[in-house]
C-alpha positions in Angstrom: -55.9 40.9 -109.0 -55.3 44.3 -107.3 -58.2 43.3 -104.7 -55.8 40.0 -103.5 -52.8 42.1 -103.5 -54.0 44.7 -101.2 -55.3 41.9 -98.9 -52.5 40.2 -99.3 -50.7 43.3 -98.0 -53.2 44.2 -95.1 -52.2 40.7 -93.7 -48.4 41.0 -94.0 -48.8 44.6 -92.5 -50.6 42.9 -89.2 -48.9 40.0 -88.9 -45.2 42.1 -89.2 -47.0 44.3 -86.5 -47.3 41.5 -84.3 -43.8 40.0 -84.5 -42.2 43.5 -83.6 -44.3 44.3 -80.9 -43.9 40.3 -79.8 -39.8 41.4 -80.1 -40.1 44.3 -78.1 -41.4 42.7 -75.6 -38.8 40.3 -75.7 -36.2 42.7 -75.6 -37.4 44.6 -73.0 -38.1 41.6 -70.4 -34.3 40.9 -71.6 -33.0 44.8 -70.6 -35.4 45.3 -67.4 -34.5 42.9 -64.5 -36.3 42.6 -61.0 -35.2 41.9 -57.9 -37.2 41.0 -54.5 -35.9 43.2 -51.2 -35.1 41.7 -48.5 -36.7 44.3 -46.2 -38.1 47.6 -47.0 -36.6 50.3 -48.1 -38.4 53.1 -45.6 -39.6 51.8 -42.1 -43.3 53.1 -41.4 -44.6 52.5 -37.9 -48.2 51.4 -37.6 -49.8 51.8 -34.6 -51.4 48.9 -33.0 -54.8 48.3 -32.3 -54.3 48.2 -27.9 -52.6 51.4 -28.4 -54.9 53.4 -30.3 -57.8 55.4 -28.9 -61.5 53.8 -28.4 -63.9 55.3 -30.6 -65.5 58.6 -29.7 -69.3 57.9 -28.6 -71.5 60.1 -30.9 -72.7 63.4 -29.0 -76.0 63.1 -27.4 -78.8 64.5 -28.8 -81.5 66.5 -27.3 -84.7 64.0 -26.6 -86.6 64.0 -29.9 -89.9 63.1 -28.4 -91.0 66.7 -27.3 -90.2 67.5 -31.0 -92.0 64.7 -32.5 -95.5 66.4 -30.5 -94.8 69.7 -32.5 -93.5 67.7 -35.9 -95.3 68.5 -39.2 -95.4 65.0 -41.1 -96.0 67.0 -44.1 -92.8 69.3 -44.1 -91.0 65.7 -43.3 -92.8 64.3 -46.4 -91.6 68.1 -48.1 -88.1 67.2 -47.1 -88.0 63.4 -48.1 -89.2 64.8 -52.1 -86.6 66.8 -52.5 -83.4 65.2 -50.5 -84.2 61.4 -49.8 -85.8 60.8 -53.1 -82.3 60.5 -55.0 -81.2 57.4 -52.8 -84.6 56.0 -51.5 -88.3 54.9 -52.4 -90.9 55.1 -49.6 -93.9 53.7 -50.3 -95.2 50.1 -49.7 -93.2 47.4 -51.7 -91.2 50.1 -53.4 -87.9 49.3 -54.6 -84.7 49.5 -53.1 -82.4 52.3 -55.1 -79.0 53.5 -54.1 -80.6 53.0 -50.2 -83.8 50.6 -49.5 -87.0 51.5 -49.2 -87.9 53.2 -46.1 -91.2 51.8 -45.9 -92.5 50.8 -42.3 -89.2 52.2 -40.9 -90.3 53.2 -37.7 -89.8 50.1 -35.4 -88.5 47.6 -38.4 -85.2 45.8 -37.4 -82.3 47.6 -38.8 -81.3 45.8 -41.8 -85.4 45.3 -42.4 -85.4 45.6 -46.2 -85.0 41.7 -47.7 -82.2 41.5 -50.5 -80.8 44.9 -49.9 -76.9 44.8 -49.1 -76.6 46.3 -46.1 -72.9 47.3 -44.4 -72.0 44.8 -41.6 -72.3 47.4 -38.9 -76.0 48.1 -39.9 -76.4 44.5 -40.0 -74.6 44.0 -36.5 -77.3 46.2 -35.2 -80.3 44.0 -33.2 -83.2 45.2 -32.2 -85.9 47.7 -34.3 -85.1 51.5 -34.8 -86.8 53.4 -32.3 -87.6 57.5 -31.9 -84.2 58.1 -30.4 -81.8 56.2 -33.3 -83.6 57.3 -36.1 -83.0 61.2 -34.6 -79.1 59.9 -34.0 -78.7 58.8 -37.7 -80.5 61.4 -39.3 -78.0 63.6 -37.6 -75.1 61.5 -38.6 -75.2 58.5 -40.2 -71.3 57.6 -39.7 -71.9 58.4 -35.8 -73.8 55.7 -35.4 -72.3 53.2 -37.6 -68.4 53.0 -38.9 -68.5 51.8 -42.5 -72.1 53.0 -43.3 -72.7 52.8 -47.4 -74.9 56.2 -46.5 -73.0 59.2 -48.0 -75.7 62.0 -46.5 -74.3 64.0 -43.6 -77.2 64.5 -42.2 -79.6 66.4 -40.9 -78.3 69.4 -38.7 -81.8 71.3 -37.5 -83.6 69.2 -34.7 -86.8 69.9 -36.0 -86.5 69.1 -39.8 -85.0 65.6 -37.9 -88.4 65.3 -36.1 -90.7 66.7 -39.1 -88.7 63.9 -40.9 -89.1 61.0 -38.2 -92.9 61.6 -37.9 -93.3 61.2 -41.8 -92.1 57.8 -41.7 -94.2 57.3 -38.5 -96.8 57.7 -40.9 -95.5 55.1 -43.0 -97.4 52.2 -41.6 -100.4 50.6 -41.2 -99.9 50.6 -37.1 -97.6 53.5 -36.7 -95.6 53.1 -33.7 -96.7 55.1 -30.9 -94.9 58.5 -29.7 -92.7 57.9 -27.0 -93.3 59.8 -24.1 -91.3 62.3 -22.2 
């Protein structure tokens, strides 16, 4: 008997919780009125598009390919294992992580990696990554396109960019050749 009391309690208890807070809400709808502007309150100027600056050009690099003659693949691999490794997979058929795999690289289109959601300013890109891009983006992603999903800065020493660049040259069955200069 004591058992169907105390239920019979636990019920009242949650459905009298219900009710108030189903008054109070009444109540408060009731108190708390809105009403739609009819222009806003503080007047913010936005600058249109004609009248804002063209986007600054990324600063040109040095030419990688006298670099790329000198590059150690294996301080590039070196590099890869212990900074590209959190976002990317490089070996063939990997998986894509938080970046795709990297596989073939050198001279692949842009967006090259099927299925991987690429931003629409890496997708905008035609035409395959050559010697002289990949240096540009391992520099500075964001330089080369607005909007990129890549969160690395990049690569400030020349060199480690070119030690870099000829490991994923390697990354091929037909590596693409040096280019000269």
């Amino acid at each position: 008997m004591t058992d169907s009391l105390f239920l019979n309690k636990a019920a009242a208890s949650i459905l009298l919780s219900g009710i108030a807070f189903m008054m109070a809400g009444f109540v408060a709808k009731g108190l708390v009125t809105t009403k739609e502007l009819k222009h806003t309150a503080i007047k913010i100027d936005v600058p249109t598009q004609s009248t804002a600056a063209p986007a600054a050009k990324p600063a040109a690099l040095p030419p990688i390919a006298p670099l790329l003659v000198k590059a150690d693949p294996s301080q590039g691999e070196a590099f890869m294992n212990k900074v590209c490794v959190a976002c990317h997979t490089w070996n063939k058929g990997g998986p894509a992580k938080v970046g795709p795999n990297l596989y073939g690289i050198v001279g692949a289109p842009h967006a090259h990696m099927a299925g991987f959601d690429y931003s629409a300013g890496l997708k905008a890109i035609k035409g395959p990554w050559t010697y002289a891009e990949l240096n540009q983006w391992l520099s500075n992603p964001r330089s080369v396109v607005e909007g990129t999903r890549m969160s690395y800065a990049g690569i400030d020493s020349a060199k480690t960019r070119a030690d870099v660049i000829a490991y994923l040259r390697t990354l091929s069955p037909n590596p693409e050749p040096l280019p000269k200069g």
